[in-house]
N, C-alpha and C positions, 0 to 999 in steps of 0.2 A: 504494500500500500504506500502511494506516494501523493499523497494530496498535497495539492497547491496552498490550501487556509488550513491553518493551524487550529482550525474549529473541529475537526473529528477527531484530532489526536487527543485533544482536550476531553473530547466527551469520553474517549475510549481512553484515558488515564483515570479518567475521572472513577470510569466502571472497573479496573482494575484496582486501583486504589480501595473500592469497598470491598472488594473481593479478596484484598490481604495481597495481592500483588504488587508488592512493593517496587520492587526493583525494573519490574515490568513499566509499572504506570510511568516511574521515575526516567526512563528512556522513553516514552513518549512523548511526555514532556517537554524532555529535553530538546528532541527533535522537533517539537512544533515549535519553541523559541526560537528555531534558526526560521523559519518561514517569514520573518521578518512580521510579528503578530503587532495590532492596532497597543497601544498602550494599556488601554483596559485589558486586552485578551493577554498582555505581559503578565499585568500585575493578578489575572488571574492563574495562569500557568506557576509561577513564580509561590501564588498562594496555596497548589496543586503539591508542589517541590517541599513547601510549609509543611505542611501537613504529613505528607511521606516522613520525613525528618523527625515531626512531633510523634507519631505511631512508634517508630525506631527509638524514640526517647535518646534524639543529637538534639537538645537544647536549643543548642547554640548557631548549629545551622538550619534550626525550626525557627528561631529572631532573624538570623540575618535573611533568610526567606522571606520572611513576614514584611520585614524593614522594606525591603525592594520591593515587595507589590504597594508598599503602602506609596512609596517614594514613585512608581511607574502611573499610580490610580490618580 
C-alpha cells in the first residue's frame, strides 16, 4: 500500500494501535509523516506516536510527542 495522503495510514495506525500493535501502528505513522501531512494531520500522527510511547510507558518520548503535536496544532 502506497497512498498519496497520509489519511489511511493514520486511520490504519490508528486501528493497530487498539489492537496492541505497537510497533506496527508506530511505522505507519511514521510513514504517513513523510507524505508531507497538513499541520493538523502532523500534530495528529505525532499524537498517534504519543500515545504508542504512553502504552510502552517511555514517558519521556510520550511528552516530547505530545509537545510537537501541540506545537504543529
Amino acid at each position: 500500500m502506497r497512498p498519496a495522503s497520509p489519511v489511511p495510514l493514520y486511520h490504519l495506525s490508528r486501528a493497530l494501535l487498539e489492537t496492541g500493535q505497537l510497533d506496527e501502528s508506530d511505522t505507519q505513522v511514521r510513514k504517513a509523516l513523510t507524505l508531507s501531512p497538513s499541520a493538523g494531520m502532523a500534530a495528529s500522527l505525532h499524537m498517534q506516536i504519543g500515545m504508542a510511547a504512553y502504552i510502552r510507558k517511555d514517558d519521556q518520548a510520550a511528552l516530547a510527542s505530545f509537545d510537537e503535536a501541540l506545537r504543529l496544532d
